[in-house]
C-alpha positions as CSV (number, residue, x, y, z in Angstrom):
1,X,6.8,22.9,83.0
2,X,9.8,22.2,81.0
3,X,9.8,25.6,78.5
4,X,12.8,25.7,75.8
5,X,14.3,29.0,76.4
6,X,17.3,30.0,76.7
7,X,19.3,28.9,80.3
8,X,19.4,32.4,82.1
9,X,16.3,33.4,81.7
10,X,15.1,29.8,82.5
11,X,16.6,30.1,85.9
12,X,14.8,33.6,86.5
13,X,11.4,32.8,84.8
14,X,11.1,29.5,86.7
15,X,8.1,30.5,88.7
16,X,6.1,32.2,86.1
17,X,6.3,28.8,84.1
18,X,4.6,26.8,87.2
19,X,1.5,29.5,87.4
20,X,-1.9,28.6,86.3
21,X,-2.4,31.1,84.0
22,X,1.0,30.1,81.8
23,X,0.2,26.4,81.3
24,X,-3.3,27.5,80.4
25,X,-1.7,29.9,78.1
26,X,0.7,27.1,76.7
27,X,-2.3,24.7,76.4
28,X,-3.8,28.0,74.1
29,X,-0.8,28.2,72.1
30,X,-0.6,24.7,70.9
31,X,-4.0,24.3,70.5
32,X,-3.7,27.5,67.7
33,X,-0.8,26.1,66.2
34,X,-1.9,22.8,65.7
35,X,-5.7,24.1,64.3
36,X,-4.8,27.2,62.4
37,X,-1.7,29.4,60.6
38,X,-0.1,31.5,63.7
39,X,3.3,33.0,63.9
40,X,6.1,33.0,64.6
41,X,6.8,29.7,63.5
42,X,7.0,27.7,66.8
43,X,11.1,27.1,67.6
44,X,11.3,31.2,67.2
45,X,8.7,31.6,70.0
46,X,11.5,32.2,72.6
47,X,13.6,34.0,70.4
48,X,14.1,37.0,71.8
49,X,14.9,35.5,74.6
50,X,17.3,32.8,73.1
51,X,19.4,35.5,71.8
52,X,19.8,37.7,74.7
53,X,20.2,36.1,78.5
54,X,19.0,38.1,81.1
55,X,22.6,38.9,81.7
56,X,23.5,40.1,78.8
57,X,20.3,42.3,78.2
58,X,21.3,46.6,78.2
59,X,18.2,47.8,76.1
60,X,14.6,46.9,76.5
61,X,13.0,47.2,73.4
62,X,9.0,47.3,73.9
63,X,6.8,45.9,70.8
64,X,3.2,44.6,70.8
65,X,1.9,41.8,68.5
66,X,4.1,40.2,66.1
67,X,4.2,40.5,62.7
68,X,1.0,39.0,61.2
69,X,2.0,37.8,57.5
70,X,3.8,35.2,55.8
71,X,7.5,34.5,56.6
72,X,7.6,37.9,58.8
73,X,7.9,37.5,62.0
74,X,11.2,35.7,63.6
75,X,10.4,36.3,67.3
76,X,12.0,40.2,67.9
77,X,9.9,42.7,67.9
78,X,10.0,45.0,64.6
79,X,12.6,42.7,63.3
80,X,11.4,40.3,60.1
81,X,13.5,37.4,58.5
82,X,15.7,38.1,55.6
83,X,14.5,38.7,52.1
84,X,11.7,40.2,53.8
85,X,10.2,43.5,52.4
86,X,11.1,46.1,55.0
87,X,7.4,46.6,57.1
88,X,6.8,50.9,57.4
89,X,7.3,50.7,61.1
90,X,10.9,49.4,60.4
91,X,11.0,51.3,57.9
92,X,11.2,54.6,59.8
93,X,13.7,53.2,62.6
94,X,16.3,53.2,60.2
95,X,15.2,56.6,58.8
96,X,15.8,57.6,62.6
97,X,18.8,56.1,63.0
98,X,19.7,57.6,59.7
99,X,19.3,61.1,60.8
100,X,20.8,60.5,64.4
101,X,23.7,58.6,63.6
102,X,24.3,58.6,60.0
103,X,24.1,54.8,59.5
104,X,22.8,53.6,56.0
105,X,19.1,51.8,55.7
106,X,20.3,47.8,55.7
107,X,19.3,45.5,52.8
108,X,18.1,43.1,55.4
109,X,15.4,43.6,58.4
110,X,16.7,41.3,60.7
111,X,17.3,42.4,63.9
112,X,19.0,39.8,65.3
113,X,22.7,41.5,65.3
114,X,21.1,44.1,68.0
115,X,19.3,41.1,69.9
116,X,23.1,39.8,69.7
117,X,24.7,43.1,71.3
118,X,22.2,43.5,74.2
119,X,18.5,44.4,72.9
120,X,16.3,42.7,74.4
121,X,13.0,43.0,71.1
122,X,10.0,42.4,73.2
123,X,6.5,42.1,72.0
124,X,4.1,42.3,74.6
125,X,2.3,39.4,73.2
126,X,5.0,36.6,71.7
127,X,2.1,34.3,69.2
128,X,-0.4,35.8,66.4
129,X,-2.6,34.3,64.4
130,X,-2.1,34.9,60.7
131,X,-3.6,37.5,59.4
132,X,-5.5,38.6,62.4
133,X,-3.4,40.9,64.5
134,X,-3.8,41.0,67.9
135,X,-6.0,37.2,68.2
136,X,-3.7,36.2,70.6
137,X,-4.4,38.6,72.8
138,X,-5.5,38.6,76.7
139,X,-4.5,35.2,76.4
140,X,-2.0,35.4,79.0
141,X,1.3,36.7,77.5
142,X,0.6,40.2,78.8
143,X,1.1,38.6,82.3
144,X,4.5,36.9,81.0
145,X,5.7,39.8,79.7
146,X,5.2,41.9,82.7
147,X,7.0,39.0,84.6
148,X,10.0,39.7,82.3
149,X,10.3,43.4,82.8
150,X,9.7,43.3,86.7
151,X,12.5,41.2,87.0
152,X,15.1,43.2,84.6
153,X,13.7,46.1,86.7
154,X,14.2,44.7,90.1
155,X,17.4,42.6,89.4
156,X,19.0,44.8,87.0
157,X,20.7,47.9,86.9
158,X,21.4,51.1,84.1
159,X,19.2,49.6,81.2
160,X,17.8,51.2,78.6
161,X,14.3,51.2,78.0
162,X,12.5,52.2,74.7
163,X,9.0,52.8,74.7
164,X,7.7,53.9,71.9
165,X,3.9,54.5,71.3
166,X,1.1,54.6,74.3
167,X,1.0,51.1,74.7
168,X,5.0,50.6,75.7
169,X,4.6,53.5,77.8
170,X,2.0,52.1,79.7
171,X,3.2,48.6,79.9
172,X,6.6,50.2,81.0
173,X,5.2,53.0,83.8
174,X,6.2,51.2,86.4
175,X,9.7,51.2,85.2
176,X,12.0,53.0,88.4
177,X,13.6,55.5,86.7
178,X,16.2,56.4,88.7
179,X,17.8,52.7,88.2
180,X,17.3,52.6,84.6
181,X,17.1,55.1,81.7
182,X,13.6,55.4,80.6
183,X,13.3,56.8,76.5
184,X,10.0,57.3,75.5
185,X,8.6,58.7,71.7
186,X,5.4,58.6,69.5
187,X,5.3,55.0,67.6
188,X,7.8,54.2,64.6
189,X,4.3,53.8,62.5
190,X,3.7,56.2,59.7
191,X,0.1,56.7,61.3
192,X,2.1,58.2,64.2
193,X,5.3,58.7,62.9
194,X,4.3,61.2,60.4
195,X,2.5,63.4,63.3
196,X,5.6,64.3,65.1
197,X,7.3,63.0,68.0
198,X,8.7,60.1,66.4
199,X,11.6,61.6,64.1
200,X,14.5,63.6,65.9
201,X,14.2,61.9,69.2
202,X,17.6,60.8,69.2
203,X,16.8,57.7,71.1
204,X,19.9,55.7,69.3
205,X,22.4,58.0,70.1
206,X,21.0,58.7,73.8
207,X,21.0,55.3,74.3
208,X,25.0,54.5,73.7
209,X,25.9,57.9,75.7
210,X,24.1,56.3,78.6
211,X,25.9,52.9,77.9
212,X,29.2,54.7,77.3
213,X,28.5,56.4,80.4
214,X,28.1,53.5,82.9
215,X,31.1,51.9,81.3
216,X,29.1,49.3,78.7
217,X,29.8,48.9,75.3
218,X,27.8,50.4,73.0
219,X,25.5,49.2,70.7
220,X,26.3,49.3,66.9
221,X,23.0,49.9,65.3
């Protein structure tokens, strides 16, 4: 199956694209975008992927669904398009960042400068149906996804993963820890956020003293 994505990750990803359960997924896909609203719009799909090969990956960002209103999500997890009203989960990752490193709130959500540097912002589930978070679902992009951080955890070495909320850590347990750095927090949500564990984790800063440690350029947040 001939998937547009970016060429690295192509070449690793090739035998997840031939499986059963990912051209029933694709079939899925188009079926929704062709019948109803979904998001991201369809070229962005890919797009964390597009803007950070396999190669270049140094953080693992974990999201789940993407954003489920109008003109939000671009394909990064947490990240929305510019002009885009900041959503409260974003929201509070700047505040964090904020505190840890002293590095103003942006005007813009965009996320694509980190994507740029080395983060890989994966949602567990890449499609959504507007308005209706979490309809795309057990659809078969939680077996993708899974694909995708087995293989920067087997072929890969000193990454940074972020997983923040139950649901990262859990899709991220098997994660070998004494390969990679393993960061883990309540959710950036104010649901969560606001109940401790979220704030003061120093996540940001822990992350570029582990790069700076292993001789890899930091990442400017």
């Amino acid at each position: 199956m001939n998937i547009k994505i970016e060429e690295s990750w192509k070449e690793h990803l090739y035998e997840e694209f031939e499986k059963v359960y990912f051209k029933d997924l694709i079939n899925f896909v188009r079926t929704e975008y062709t019948s109803t609203i979904c998001y991201p719009p369809g070229k962005l799909i890919f797009n964390a992927f597009d803007k950070c090969p396999f190669e270049n990956t140094k953080v693992v960002v974990l999201g789940q669904d993407p954003y489920h209103g109008i003109n939000q999500a671009n394909g990064l997890c947490f990240s929305v398009s510019d002009g885009v009203p900041l959503p409260p989960s974003l929201i509070n990752i700047f505040k964090e960042i904020k505190k840890d490193l002293n590095i103003d709130i942006p005007p813009s959500g965009n996320l694509e400068r980190w994507a740029e540097q080395g983060v890989l912002l994966l949602n567990a589930t890449l499609t959504v149906r507007d308005s209706q978070a979490g309809s795309h679902q057990k659809q078969g992009w939680e077996t993708f996804t899974d694909a995708v951080i087995t293989k920067l955890n087997q072929e890969r070495e000193n990454l940074v993963f972020l997983l923040w909320g139950a649901f990262a850590q859990n899709k991220g347990k098997f994660i070998d820890t004494s390969k990679h750095l393993v960061l883990k927090s309540k959710h950036p949500s104010p649901l969560s956020a606001n109940q401790g564990g979220w704030f003061d984790q120093h996540h940001f800063s822990k992350t570029n003293e582990f790069l700076k440690s292993k001789g890899l350029e930091e990442i400017n947040w």
